[in-house]
N, C-alpha and C positions, 0 to 999 in steps of 0.2 A: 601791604598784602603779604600775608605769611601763608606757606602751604605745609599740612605737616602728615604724617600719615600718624592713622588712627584705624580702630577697628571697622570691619566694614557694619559689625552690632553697636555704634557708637552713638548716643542720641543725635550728634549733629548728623552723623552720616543716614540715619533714619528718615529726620525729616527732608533732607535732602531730596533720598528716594524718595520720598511722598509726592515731593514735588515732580522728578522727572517721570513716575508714572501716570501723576495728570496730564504731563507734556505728551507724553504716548496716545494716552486715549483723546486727546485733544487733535492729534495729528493721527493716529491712523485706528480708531474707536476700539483700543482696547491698550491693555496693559503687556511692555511686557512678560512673558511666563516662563524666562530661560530661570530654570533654577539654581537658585546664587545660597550662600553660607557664610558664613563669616571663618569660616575654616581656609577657605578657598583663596583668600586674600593674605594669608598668615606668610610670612617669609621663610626660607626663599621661595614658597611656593606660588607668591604675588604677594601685590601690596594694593592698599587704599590710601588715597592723598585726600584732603580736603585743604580750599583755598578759607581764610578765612582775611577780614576786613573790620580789624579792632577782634571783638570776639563774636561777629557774627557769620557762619559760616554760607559763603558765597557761590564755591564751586568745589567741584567733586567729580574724582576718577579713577579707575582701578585696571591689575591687571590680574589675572586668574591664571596659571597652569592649564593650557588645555590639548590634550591629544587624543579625542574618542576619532577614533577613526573612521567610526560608523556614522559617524557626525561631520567627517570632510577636514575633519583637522590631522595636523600631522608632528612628528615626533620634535619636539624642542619649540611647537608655537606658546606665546603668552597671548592672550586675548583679552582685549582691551572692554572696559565694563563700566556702563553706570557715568561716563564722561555728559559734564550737565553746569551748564553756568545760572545759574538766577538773571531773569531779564535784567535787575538793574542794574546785575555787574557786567553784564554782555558789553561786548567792544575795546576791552580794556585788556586781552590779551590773553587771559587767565586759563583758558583751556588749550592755548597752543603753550602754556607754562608746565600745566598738568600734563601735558601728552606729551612734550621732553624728557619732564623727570619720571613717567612711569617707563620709559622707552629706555633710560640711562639705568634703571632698576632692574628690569629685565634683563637687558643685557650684562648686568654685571651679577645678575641669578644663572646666568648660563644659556639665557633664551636665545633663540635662534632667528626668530620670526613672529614679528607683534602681526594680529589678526585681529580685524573689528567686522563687526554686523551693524549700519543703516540702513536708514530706509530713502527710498524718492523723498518721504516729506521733511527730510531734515535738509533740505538743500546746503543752510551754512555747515552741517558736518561734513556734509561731501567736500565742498569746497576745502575745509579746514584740512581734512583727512589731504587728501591731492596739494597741497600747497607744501604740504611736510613730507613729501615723500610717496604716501602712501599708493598702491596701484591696483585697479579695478580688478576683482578677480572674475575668471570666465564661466559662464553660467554651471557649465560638468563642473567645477570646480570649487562650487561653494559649501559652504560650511555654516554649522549652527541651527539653533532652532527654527530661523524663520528660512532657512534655505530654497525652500521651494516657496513661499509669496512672492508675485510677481514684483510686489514694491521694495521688496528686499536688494540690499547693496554688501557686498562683502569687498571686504579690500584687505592687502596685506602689503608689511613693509618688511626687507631685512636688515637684522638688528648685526649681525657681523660686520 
């Protein structure tokens, strides 16, 4: 298993998305619609990893610069994006691989504090997310597009 970064406009990284936005609408009947770029992932101002297994690519995660403040975010967060393993490689470790080394990137971009957005129906993110650290954030105190959905989960770790 090799993880390498790549762009987040990258053909594997496309089909990728395809796939974790069927896992969206699959779990909570619609598509993510936070607005992503491939600008956004460009160093230092984030990066995009893709796992890949020979040359096919398996999993995928990113972090993005983000501090709108009007959005609940705060100055020096990296926010975490597009984390998504393919069922057949699930089990095998490969997104608690990704979520190290986008967190080791980060912090060595200057970031302060990794932030992510799930939902209730991702139960193994929560789990993932909480086992690495990460800690619930309090309702006044969420961030991102899905902020106010009640199945919405925000969590944040610091990277100092």
């Amino acid at each position: 298993m090799e993880i390498r970064p790549v762009r987040y406009d990258h053909p594997d990284a496309v089909v990728l998305d395809a796939l974790v936005q069927q896992e969206y609408v699959r779990r909570y009947g619609e598509t993510d619609f936070t607005p992503l770029d491939a600008a956004m992932f460009v160093p230092p101002r984030g990066t995009y990893l893709l796992a890949y297994d020979g040359d096919r690519p398996v999993a995928t995660g990113g972090w993005r610069t983000e501090e709108d403040t009007a959005k609940g975010y705060a100055a020096g967060d990296a926010e975490i994006k597009r984390m998504f393993v393919i069922e057949e490689a699930r089990g095998r470790g490969l997104a608690r691989r990704i979520l190290a080394a986008l967190e080791a990137d980060a912090r060595a971009a200057g970031r302060t504090r990794m932030v992510l957005e799930t939902g209730t129906e991702q139960p193994e993110a929560l789990s993932l997310y909480a086992s690495c650290g990460y800690l619930m954030v309090p309702e006044p105190e969420k961030f991102g597009e899905f902020r106010t959905y009640d199945d919405s989960r925000c969590m944040r770790k610091a990277l100092a």
